[in-house]
N, C-alpha and C positions, 0 to 999 in steps of 0.2 A: 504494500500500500504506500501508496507516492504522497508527498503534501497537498496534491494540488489534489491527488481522488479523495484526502480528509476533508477540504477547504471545500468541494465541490458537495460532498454528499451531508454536508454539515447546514450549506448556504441552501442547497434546496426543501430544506426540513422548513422556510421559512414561509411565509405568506408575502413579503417584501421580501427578494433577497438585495440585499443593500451591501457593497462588499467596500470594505478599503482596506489598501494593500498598502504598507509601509516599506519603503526600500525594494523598488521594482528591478533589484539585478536579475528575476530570471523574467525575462520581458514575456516569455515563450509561454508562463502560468497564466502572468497576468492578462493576457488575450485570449487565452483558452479560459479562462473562468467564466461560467454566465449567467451572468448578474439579471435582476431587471435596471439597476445601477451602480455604477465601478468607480472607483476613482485608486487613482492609480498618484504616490508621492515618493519622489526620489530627487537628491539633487545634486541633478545633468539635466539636460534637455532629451525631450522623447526621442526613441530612437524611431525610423521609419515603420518597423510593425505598430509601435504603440499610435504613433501619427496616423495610419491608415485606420485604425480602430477606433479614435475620437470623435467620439456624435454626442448626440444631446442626452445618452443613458451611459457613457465613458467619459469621463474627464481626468486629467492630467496636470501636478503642480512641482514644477522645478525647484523644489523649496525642501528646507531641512526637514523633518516629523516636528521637530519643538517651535518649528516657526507655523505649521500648518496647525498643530494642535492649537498654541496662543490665538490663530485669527479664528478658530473654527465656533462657527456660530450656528450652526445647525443646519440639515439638508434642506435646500430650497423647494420650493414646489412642487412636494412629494409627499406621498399617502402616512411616511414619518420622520419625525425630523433628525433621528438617530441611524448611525449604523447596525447592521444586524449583524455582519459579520466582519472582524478587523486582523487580518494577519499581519504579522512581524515574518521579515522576511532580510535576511541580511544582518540581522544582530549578530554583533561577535563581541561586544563587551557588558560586564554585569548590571554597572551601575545608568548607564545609559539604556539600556533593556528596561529594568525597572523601574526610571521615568518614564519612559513609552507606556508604558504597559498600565502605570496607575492614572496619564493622561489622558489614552485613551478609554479609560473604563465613561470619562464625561463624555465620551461621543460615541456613544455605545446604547442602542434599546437594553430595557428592562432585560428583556429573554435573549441578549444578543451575548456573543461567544469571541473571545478574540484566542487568537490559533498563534503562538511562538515557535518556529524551527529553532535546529541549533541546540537542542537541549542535554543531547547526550552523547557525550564524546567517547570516543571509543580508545583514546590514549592520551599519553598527556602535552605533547607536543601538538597532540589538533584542539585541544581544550587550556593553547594559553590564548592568556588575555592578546589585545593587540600591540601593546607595548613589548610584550616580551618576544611575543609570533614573529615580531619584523626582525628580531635578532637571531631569528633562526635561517641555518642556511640552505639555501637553494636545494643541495642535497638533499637532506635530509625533507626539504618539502614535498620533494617531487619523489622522497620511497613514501610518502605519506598520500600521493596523488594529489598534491596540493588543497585540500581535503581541511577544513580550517570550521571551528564552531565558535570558538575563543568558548570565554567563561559566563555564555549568558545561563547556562544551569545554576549559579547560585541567584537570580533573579525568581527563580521557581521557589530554591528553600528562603529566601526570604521573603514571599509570598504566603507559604505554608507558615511562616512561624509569625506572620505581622498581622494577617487579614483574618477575621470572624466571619465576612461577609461573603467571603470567593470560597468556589467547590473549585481545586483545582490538581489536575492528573496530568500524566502524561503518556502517549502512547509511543509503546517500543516501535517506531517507524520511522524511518529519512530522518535519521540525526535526532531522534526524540523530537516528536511535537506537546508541546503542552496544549493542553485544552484549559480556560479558562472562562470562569459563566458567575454569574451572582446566586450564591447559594450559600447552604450549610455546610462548611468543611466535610469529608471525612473522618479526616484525623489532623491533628497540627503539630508542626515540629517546635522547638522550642530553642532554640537559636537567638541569639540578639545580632543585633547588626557588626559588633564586633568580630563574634566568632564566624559569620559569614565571611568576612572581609579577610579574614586572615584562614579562611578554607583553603584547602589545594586538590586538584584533581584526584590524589590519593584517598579524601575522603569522598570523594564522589563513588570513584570505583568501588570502596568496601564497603559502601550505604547506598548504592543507587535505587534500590527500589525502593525504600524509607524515604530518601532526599527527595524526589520527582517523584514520589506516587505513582510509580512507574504500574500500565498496565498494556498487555496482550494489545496490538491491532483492532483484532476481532472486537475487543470490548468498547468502541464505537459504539456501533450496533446496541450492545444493552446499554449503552447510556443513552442513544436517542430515544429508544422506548420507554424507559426511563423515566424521563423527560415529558413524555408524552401527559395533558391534562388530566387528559383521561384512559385507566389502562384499558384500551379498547381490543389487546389482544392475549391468549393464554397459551401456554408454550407446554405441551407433556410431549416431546419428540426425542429422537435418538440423536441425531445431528444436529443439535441448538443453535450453535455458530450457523452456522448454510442458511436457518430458516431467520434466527435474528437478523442477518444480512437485509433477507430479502425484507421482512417485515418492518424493517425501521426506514428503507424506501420512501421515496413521498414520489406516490402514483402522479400525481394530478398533473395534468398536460398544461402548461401555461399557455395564453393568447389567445386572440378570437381565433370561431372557425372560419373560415372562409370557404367562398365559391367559386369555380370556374366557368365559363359560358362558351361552348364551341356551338360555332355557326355549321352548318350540315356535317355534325357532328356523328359521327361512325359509332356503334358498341357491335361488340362481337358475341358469340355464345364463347363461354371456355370450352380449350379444350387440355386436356391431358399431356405433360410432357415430361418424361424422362429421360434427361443423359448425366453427365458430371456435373453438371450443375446444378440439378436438380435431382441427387440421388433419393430425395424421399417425396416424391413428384411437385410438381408447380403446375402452373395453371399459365394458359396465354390466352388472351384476350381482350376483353375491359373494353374501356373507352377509347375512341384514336379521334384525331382531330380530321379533318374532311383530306388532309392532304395522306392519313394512314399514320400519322407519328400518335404513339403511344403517351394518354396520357394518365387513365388513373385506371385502377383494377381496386388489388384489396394488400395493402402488407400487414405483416403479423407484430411485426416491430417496426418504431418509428422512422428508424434509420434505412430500412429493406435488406437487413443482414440475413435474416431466416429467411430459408427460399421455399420451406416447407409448407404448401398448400396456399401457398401467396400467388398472384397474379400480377406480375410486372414487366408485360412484354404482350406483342399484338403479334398477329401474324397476315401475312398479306393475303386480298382478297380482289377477286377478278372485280373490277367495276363494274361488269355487269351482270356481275349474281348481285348487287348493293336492288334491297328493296328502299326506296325513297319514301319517306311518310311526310308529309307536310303539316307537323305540328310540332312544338315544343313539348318537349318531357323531360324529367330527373331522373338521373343514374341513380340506384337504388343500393345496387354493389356485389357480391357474388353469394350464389347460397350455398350455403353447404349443406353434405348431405347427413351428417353428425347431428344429430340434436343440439347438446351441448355446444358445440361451435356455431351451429345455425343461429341460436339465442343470441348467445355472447356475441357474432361478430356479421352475421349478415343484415343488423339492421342498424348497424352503428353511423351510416348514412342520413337517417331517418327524422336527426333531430330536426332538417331543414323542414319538412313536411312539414311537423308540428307547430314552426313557426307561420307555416306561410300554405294552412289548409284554403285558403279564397283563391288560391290562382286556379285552381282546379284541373293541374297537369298530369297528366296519366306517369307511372312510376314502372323505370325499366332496370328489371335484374336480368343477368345475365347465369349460368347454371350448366353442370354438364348431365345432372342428373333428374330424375323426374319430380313431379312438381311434388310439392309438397300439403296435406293437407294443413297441418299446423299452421305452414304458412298465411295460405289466405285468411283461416281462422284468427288469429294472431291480428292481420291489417284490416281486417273487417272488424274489430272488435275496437280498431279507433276512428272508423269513420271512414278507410279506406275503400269501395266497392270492388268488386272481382273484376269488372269492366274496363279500372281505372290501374289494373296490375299489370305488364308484359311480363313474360318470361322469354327469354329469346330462344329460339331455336334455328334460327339464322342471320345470319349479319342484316342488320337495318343502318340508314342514312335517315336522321332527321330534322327536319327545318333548323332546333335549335337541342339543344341538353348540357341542361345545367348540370354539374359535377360538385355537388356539396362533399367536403370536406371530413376527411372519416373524424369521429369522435373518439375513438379508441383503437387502441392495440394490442392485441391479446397479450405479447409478453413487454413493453413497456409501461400503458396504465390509460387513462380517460382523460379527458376533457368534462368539464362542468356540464356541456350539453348532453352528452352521454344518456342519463337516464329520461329525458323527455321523452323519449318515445315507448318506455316499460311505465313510465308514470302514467301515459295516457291508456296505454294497454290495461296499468292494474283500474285507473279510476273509472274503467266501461263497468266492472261489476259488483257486484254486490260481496263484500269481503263475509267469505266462511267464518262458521261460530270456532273453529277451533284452536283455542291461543298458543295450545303445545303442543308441537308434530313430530311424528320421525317418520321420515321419508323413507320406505324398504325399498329393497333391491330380490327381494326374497321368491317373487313374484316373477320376475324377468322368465322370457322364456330359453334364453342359453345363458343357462345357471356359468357364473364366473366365481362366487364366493361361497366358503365353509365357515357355516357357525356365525352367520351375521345373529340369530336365532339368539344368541345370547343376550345380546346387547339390544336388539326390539323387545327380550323381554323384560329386560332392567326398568327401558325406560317406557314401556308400556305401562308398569307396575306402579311408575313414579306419575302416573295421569294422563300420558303424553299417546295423542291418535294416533294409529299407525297407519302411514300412507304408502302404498302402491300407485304412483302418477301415471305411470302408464294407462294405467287400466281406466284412466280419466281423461275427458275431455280438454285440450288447453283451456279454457275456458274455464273448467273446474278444477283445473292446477293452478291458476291464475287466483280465481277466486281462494281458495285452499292457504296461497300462500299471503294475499291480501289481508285475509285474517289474522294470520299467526303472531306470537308475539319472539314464541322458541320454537327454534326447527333443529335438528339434531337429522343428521344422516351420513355415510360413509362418502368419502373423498371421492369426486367426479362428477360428473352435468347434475347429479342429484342438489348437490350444495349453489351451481350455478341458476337454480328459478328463484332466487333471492333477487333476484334481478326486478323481480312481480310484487316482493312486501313491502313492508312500511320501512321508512328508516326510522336506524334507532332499536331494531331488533335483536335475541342472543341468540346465535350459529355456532353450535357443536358438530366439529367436523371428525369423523374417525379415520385414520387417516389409516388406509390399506396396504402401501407400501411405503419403503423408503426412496420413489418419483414422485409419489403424487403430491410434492408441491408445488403448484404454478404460481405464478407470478399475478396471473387472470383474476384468480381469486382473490386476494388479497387484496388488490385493486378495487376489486367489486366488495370487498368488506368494508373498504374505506370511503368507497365513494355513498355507500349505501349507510354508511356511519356505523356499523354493526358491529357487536360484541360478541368477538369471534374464541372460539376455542377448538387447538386440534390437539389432538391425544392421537400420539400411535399405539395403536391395536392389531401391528401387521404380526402376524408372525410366520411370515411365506417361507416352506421348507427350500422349496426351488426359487428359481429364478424367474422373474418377470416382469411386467410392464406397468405402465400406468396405466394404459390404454388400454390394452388389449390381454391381459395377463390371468391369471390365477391364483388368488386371495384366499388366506386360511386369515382371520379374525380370532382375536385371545383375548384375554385378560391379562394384560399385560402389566410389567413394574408402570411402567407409565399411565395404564389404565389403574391402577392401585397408587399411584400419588393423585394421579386426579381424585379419584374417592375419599382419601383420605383430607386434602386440602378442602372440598364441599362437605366435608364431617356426615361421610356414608360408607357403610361397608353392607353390600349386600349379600344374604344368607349363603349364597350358592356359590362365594369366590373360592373358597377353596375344596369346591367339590371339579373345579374345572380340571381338564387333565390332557394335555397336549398328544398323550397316548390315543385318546378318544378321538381323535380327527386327522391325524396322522395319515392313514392309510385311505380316507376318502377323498383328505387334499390330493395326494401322489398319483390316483385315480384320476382325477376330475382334470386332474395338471397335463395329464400325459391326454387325454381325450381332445380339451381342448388344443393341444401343439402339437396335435396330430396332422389337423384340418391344413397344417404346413405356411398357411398366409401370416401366422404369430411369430414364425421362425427368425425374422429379421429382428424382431424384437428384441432377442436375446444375442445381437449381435456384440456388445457391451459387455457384456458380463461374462468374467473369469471364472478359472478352478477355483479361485480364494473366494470368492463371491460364496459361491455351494459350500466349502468347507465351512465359512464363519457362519453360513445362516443353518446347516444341520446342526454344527455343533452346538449353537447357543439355543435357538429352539426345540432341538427332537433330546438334546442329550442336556440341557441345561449348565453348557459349559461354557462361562465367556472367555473366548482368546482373543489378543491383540491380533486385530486386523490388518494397522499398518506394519508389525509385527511379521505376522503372515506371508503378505506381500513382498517384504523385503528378502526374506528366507527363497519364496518364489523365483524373485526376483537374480537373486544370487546363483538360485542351482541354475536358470538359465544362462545366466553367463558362464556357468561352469560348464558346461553342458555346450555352448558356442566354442567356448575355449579348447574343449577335447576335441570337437569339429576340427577346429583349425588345425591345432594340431595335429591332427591325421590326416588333412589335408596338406599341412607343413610336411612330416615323414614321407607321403606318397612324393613330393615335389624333388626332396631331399634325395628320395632311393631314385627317383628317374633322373633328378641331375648327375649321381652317379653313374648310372648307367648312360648315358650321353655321353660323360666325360671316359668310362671305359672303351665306350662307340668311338668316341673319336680317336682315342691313343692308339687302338687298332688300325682304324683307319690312317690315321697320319704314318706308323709303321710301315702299313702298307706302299703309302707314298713314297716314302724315305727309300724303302729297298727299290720302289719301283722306280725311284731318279739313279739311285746306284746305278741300277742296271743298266738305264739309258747312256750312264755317265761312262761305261765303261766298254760300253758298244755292242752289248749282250741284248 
């Protein structure tokens, strides 16, 4: 983790992100950071990037930190008059660190965070001060990599031993960053200004994690959540770190959405493509402009890095297959044929609709597969008529088609306009009496999971209706979940008709394996304001997917902190017995990856993978994984190493043999010039 991925994932935690940067030597951060406004103080004059990057949300001041702090009077004509986020960048001495740092605290919001590099030096010649550093020699810089922090780390212990009011840590990453925020200490050192002053590196090394409140990277993440007003999320997983990552995210797509307008504007039907590029297939089609240049389909991420079941490329078509329609319509976007994806991502278009129901333009999706009833159901249920839907099944040309602007992304997050269109979908009906649900899977007709059975009847017991959606109309999944106030069900499209409730709802997710956590969801937790909780419950002997895999459900350590943390222990936990499903999952596992379409699935997954999940599930053994791995890891190289080797020995005996080949031969030579030489 770099300063600038702290500085960045820190600054978009904000509502306002407001950044000022002190000391812009790495100019390369300061351009890449993205603010809604930057300022940027260092004093030289901007170099060319900074100059190219100065507009009316970047500004730029040629001036010391103590000369910018003295005039600084607060942000101009902005939503607040403080910074949110203030990094120190370039400190290399203590006591000038520490005037920065307590000047900046006045130009700093309430909940606003200032960031210090610098803070932990890794020996004592890159941890002097700058007086003593310029007396070191060139040599000696350059075994060091020129590599220089000076001594702004005693700026952090005399923070910890002077401030009541600062929570202040530091994380082990790029020369120590401190983090620094208005809070309840920790813990505080006890130091006075003398004995800071007369520190030396030596004591840094033998106290660093006492001095700097030094913490893990990773511990980022549970400080933003942390942090959070309200704990709007609950953690019982195997891998913490991976899911705090993601959870402390801030989804929300900043700026308006916009629109595009092409004049005898092209959409195509998708079609199917796979080559290298697309090894888990893409989609070509979408929208083209009248001249055939590609302009909008559907991406999964903001950026268009996932190529998986995205749409970003057209393909050419004879002009005179083009049917010409003479009316304006809206690109509506692609459908899929997934349930779960169809929800989440083929209406994410749709919020333009709800703004602008009076123009009364018919809506054009494009689709490689058959139409769907949900669908229409779903757009009739806000007003939409069936008359006023295309589905394309061939390339059309239209007068005009607007291209609204997608609202969401399945793995990066939403835009605010996002739920208007599941708002208008839920307020068509009349919300179900039922306020606490659990959504089954039990029902399905190609059984995927073992022993869900338990857990429907935990929380069956505890009041909570138990739903089969399938077996319902969208309309009475809509209404179902319009009611609710708790919904409780197993990880996948079940947790995604949250998208239909109220916000402000509590979501128990049981989480089936260790994939299924997306990014999708969380998003949709957040956007939907929801108090979420996942517990892993997986306990899969074999290997498999998120998607498309085979789930054995337990009662797991994690499903037993959960109980115990809501002060429940219910009768039957330990009558559970992993011996008792064992031999139906292994069944059920092989039938399903039989049908050979799941087989790609498990193209990820190692011998360590099967050894760690039998041992700790069937035989109740936990071994080190990364452990494991390494061991793995090792006999192959051992294993490559006797390769070579015996490829070495065959090379070895045949160069021998060559080299006896030829002394024959050259023998041969020798007698056979003799002879000529001597007229025989």
């Amino acid at each position: 983790m770099t300063r600038l991925d702290v500085i960045q994932f820190l600054l978009d935690g904000f509502e306002n992100r407001y950044y000022l940067e002190i000391g812009v030597s790495k100019e390369d951060d300061f351009v890449k950071v993205k603010a809604d406004y930057k300022v940027g103080v260092h004093p030289r004059d901007p170099s060319e990037k900074i100059l190219f990057a100065i507009n009316d949300n970047c500004e730029y001041f040629p001036m010391t930190s103590d000369n910018y702090f003295e005039h600084f009077t607060g942000i101009k004509n902005r939503a607040q008059n403080n910074f949110s986020l203030i990094a120190f960048n370039g400190l290399h001495e203590y006591k000038t660190a520490y005037r920065n740092i307590c000047n900046a605290l006045n130009c700093l919001s309430d909940e606003g965070i200032i960031v210090v590099r610098n803070c932990k030096p890794t020996n004592e010649v890159i941890g002097l001060p700058p007086d003593k550093y310029k007396l070191v020699s060139n040599d000696i810089k350059a075994q060091n990599k020129r590599l220089w922090t000076g001594d702004v780390w005693k700026s952090i212990v005399r923070l910890r031993s002077s401030r009541d009011d600062l929570l202040v840590f530091t994380l082990d990453c790029h020369w120590g960053c401190a983090i620094i925020t208005r809070g309840v200490p920790e813990s505080k050192l006890q130091f006075s200004e003398e004995d800071i002053n007369a520190m030396q590196f030596n004591d840094l090394n033998d106290h660093c994690n006492n001095f700097l409140n030094l913490k893990s990277s990773n511990y980022l993440y549970t400080y933003i959540l942390s942090q959070q007003k309200k704990k709007r999320i609950n953690l019982y997983v195997e891998n913490i770190v991976y899911w705090e990552k993601h959870c402390a995210k801030n989804y929300n797509l900043r700026g308006p959405l916009g629109t595009v307008e092409l004049d005898k504007g092209i959409i195509l039907p998708t079609k199917l493509i796979i080559d290298e590029k697309y090894p888990n297939f893409g989609l070509s089609g979408g929208v083209c402009d009248c001249d055939g240049n590609f302009v909008a389909g559907i991406l999964r991420d903001i950026l268009g890095l996932s190529s998986n079941r995205t749409c970003q490329s057209s393909y050419e078509v004879d002009v005179e297959d083009l049917e010409f329609i003479d009316e304006t319509v809206v690109y509506g976007g692609v459908l899929y044929r997934h349930f779960g994806h169809f929800i989440m991502e083929s209406l994410c278009r749709l919020w333009w609709w709800v703004e602008n129901k009076d123009k009364g333009y018919k809506i054009v999706f494009n689709s490689q597969n058959a139409k769907r009833y949900e669908f229409y159901e779903l757009l009739n249920m806000t007003g939409i008529n069936d008359n006023d839907i295309i589905i394309l099944d061939k390339p059309q040309q239209f007068k005009k088609v607007i291209v609204p602007e997608q609202s969401a992304y399945f793995f990066s997050g939403y835009h605010e306009k996002f739920l208007n269109i599941y708002n208008c979908i839920r307020n068509s009906v009349k919300p179900a009496e039922y306020e606490k649900i659990y959504l089954t899977r039990t029902k399905l007709p190609l059984k995927d999971t073992i022993n869900e059975e338990y857990f429907e009847q935990y929380y069956q017991s505890k009041g909570y209706k138990v739903i089969a959606p399938e077996q319902l109309s969208i309309r009475e999944q809509v209404s179902i979940m319009a009611g609710a106030s708790e919904v409780v069900c197993v990880s996948g499209t079940l947790a995604h008709l949250v998208l239909f409730a109220k916000d402000g709802i509590k979501l128990t997710v049981l989480v089936r394996s260790s994939s299924s956590m997306y990014p999708a969801q969380l998003w949709l937790d957040r956007a939907r304001d929801i108090e979420s909780t996942y517990i892993d419950v997986s306990m899969n002997l074999l290997p498999t997917s998120h998607a498309r895999g085979t789930f054995l459900l337990f009662p797991t350590e994690y499903w037993q902190k959960y109980l115990a943390d809501i002060g429940d222990c219910p009768n039957n936990i330990d009558e559970a017995d992993i011996d008792d499903y064992a031999l139906e999952y292994i069944k059920l596992w092989a039938k399903n990856f039989a049908a050979g379409s799941r087989l790609k699935d498990l193209n990820k997954v190692t011998s360590v993978d099967v050894v760690y999940a039998l041992n700790k599930f069937l035989l109740g053994k936990e071994i080190d994984k990364n452990n494991l791995k390494k061991i793995h890891y090792l006999h192959k190289i051992e294993e490559n190493l006797r390769e070579q080797t015996d490829e070495n020995s065959k090379l070895i005996q045949l160069n021998q043999e060559l080299i006896y080949s030829n002394s024959i031969l050259q023998e041969k030579l020798d007698n056979f010039a003799r002879g000529e030489h001597s007229g025989n």
